[in-house]
N, C-alpha and C positions, 0 to 999 in steps of 0.2 A: 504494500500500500504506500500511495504517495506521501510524503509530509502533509499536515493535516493546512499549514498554510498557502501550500498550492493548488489545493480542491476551489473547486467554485461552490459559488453560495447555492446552489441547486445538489452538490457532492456532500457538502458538510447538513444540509436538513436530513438528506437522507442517513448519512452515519447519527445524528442525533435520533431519528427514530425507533435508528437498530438498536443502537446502545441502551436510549430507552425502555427499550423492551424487552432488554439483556437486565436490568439493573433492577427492573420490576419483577423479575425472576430471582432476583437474589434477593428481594428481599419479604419473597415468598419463603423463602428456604430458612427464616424464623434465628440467623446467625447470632450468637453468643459467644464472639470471641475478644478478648483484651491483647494486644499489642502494645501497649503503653510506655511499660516502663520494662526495661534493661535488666531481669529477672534471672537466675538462674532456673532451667527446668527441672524438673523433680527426678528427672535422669541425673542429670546433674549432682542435685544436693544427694541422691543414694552412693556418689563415689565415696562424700566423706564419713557414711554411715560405721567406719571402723571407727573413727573416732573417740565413737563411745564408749567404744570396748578397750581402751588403751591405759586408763584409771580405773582402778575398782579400789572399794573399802580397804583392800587386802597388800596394796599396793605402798612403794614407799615414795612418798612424794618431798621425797630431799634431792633439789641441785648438787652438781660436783662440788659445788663451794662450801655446801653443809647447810644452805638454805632452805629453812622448813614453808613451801610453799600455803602451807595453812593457815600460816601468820601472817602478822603487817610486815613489810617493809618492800624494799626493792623499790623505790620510787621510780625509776628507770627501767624497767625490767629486769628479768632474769638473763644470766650473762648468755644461758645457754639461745635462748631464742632473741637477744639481741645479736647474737651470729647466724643465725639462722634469715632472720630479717634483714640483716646487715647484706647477707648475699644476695639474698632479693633483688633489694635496694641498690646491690652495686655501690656499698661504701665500707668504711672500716663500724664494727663495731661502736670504738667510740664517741660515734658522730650519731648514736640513734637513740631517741627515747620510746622506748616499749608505751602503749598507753591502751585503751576498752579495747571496744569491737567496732568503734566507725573512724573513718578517718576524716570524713564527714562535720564530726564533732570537733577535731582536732582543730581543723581549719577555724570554723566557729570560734573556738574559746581562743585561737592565733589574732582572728580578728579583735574580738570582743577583749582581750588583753590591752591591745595594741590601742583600742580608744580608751580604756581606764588610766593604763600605764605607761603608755607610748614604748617604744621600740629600743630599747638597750640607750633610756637614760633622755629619749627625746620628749620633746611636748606629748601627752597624752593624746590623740586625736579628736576625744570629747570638746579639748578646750581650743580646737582649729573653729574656721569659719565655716572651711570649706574642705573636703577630702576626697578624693576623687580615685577610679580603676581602672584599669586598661581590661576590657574583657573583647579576645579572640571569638569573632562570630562566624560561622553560625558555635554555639559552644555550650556547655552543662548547666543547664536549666539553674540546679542546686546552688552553684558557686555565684549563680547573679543571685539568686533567695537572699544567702547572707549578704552581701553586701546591701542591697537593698531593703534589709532588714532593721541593719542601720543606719542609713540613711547616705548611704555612700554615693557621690553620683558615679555610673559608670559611664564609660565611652567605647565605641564601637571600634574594632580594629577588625579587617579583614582577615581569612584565613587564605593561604596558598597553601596549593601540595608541599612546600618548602618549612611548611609553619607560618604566624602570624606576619605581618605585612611589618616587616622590622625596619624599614625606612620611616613609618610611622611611629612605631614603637621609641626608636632611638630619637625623633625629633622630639616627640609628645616627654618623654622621661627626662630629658637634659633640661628643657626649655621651661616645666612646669613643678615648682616644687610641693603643689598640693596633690600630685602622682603620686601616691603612696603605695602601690601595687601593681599586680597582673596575673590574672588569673591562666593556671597553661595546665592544659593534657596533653604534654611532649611525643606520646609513644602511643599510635591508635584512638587518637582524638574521639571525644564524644563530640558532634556525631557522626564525623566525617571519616573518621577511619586515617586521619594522614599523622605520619612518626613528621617529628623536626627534622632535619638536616642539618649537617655536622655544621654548613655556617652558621645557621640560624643557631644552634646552642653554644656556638664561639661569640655570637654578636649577643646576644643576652647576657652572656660572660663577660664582655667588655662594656655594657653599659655603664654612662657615667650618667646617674640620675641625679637631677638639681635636690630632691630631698635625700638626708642620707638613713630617711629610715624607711627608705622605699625598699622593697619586698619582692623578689619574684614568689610568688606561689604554685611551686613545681610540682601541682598533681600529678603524679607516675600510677596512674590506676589499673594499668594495664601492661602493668612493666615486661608481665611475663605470662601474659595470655597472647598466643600468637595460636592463626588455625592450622597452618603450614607446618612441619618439620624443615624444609630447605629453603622455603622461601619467606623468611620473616625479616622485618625489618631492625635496625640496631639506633642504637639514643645513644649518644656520649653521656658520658655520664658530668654531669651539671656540677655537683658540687666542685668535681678537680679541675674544671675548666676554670670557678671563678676565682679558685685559689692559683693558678697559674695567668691569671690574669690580673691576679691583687684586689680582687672583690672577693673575697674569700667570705663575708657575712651578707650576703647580697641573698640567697635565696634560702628558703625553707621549701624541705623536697619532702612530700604524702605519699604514705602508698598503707595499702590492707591487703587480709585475706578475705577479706570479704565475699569475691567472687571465686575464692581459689578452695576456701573450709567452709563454714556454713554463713550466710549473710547473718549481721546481727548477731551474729556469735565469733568471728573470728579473730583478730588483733589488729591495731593501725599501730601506725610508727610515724615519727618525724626523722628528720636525718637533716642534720645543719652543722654550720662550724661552730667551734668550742665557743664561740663570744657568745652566740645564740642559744645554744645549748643552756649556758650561763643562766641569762635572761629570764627563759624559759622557764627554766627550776626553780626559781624564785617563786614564780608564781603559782608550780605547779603543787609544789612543798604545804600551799596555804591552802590548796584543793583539796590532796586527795595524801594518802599516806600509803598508797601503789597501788595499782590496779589488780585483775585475776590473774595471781601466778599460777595456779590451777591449770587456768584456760591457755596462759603460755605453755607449762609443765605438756598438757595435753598436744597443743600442737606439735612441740617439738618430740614426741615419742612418736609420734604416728606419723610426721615424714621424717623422721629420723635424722635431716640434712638438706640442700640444698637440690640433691639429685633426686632424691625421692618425690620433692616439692614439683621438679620441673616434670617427671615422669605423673603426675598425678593431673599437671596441667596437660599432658599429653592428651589423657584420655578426656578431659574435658571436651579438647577440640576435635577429638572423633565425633563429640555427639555436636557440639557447635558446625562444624563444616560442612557438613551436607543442608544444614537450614541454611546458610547462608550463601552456598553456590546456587539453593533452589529459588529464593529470591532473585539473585540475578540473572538466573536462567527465565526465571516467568517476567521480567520485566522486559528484558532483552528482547524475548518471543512476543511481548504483548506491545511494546512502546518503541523497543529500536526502528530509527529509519523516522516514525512521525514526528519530531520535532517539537513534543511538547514535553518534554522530561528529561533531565540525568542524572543520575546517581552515581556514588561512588563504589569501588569494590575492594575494601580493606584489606588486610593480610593476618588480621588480628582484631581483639578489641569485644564490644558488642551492639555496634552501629553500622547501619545504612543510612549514610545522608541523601535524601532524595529531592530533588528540587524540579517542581513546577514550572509551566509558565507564571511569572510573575501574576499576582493578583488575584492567582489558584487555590492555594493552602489550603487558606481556612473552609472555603466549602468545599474541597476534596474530602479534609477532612469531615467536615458536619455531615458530607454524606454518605461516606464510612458507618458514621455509627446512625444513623437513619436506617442503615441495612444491616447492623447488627456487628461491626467492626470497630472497636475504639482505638484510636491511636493515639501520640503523643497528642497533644492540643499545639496545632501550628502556630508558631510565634515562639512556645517554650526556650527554642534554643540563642533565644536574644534574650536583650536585659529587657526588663518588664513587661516581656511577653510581646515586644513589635518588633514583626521582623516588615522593617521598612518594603521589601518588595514581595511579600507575602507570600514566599512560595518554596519556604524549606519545610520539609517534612522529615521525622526523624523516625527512620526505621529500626523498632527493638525486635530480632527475628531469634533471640535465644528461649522463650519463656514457651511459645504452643507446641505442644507436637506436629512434627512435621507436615501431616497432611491438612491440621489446622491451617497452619502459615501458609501453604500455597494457596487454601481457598480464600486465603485474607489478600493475602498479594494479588491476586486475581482480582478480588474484589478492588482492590486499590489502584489497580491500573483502569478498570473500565472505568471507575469513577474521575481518575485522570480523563481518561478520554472524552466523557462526559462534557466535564466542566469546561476540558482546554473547548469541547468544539462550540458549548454553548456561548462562552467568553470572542470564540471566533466572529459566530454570526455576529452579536452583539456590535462588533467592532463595524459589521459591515451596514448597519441600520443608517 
């Protein structure tokens, strides 16, 4: 079929008919499916089901150090699974603080520190005029929430295959000293699927920002979910770039097991330089008196090490990879060639970014779930919910069972087709 904007207006009523008549059939067929959110499937959560069985009553839960996990202390973790993480993470041990089961939170209480107490010694940001974010779009819903929670304004930066539009970046951060961040998912971006490039994480390493308590916020949420064996992508690793570049406290780097053990149950970590580390403890000492070493003890017996961890990611992306070649195969077959869609096809992660004709989105979406399909809510992946040219759509293809997802994506493309064609005539009135 030709691109849908070289039909005449006599070609495009008739594909509106059809589609029509196509869409009123699906939404005969009474569909109850959720695409929404970035879920692990229940395939999934049964890999970590040993878990449970790794502690028992009977068991002895003292670290090598003589650590009785039962007790208070460890504000930082326990040494064993700060190495364990620490590999994860791609840093040394002592650059990481063990903390709950979200990293989510971390970020949050990073923020929310950072306007009580300001940054290693600076103005608090409560008592600024103004404070302001750099957030990469399209990009994770969550990370605009908090900021705009507290009342942060953010500002839109573009995303490239390369990572964020860093000629922006570098002028925006020198030139403005109420820049006090930037929010990044370096490795498999939510939602676009794209890793940085080694210049891109050398030119955020060289940043000279006019505030000096400006922040990269280096979400690695995906450090080591790749769906490939040989074909994955690689991140330099951030922290030793900014230290060989003499920004050695310039970023704080996130990561969890959230999507690796069970969500809501598995460990987050910070990983920063000793200044920051510093900082941090201060604040965290007046929190908490250490988080589940239990829950750490646990994870660290059941992957045993760093190889166990990546072999356990393995099977994950056996059950990940076929939902996600099926999506771009049913898009491919449904959309390639018409001219009204493109999406990306990651190598990792758990995103399809999909984008519309402009001005599409949101009733693609609305009428998705009119047929019984919910998807992310179009806009999510910008700050405040406006994605100025209304036509990214954020595909989460880990959570239904397989044959679920193809009849969602089916359903998502005719609705594409729908809307681009009724948007068409429209144009021609």
């Amino acid at each position: 079929m030709k691109p849908y904007v070289e039909m005449t207006k006599e070609e495009l009523e008739l594909q509106r008919k059809e589609l029509a008549e196509q869409y009123k059939e699906m939404q005969e067929r009474d569909l109850r499916l959720d695409m929404s959110r970035g879920k692990p499937s229940l395939a999934q959560l049964d890999l970590s089901m040993g878990m449970m069985d790794v502690l028992s009553s009977k068991d002895d839960l003292t670290c090598d150090d003589g650590t009785d996990c039962r007790n208070y202390g460890c504000l930082d973790g326990i040494h064993e699974v700060k190495e364990l993480i620490a590999d994860m993470m791609e840093v040394a041990p002592d650059n990481v603080i063990i903390y709950g089961n979200s990293s989510l939170n971390v970020m949050y209480d990073t923020v929310a520190r950072s306007i009580t107490n300001g940054v290693m010694g600076s103005t608090p940001w409560g008592k600024l005029d103004k404070v302001k974010f750099l957030c990469p779009v399209p990009g994770y819903d969550r990370h605009f929430a908090i900021t705009e929670y507290f009342g942060i304004e953010m500002i839109n930066i573009p995303m490239t295959e390369e990572g964020p539009d860093m000629d922006m970046v570098e002028e925006l951060v020198s030139s403005d000293e109420t820049i006090k961040g930037i929010w990044c998912v370096p490795k498999y971006s939510n939602p676009q699927g794209y890793s940085y490039s080694d210049e891109t994480v050398r030119r955020f390493a060289r940043l000279k920002p006019a505030a000096r308590d400006f922040r990269i916020y280096w979400d690695n949420a995906y450090t080591i979910h790749h769906l490939y064996d040989h074909d994955q992508d690689h991140l330099l690793e951030i922290l030793q770039e900014c230290k060989r570049a003499g920004n050695p406290d310039l970023v704080y780097k996130f990561a969890s097991t959230s999507k690796i053990s069970f969500p809501g149950s598995g460990i987050a970590a910070l990983a920063a330089s000793p200044n920051n580390l510093e900082d941090i403890k201060k604040q965290l000492s007046m929190q908490t008196i250490g988080h589940d070493k239990v829950n750490q003890l646990r994870h660290v017996r059941f992957f045993k090490g760093i190889h166990g961890m990546m072999e356990h990611m393995r099977k994950h992306a056996d059950i990940l990879r076929p939902k996600f070649e099926a999506v771009d195969n049913i898009l491919e077959r449904e959309l390639g060639g018409l001219g009204i869609a493109q999406w990306t096809k990651p190598k990792g992660g758990y995103f399809i970014s999909f984008d519309s004709m402009e001005g599409c989105a949101k009733e693609i979406v609305a009428r998705c779930k009119k047929a019984g399909v919910i998807l992310t809510g179009a806009g999510a992946t910008y700050p405040y919910g406006k994605d100025p040219h209304d036509s990214n759509i954020r595909i989460a293809p880990s959570y239904p069972p397989l044959a679920d997802l193809e009849l969602a994506t089916e359903l998502l493309c005719l609705c594409t087709k729908l809307v681009s064609v009724e948007k068409l005539l429209a144009g021609m009135k």
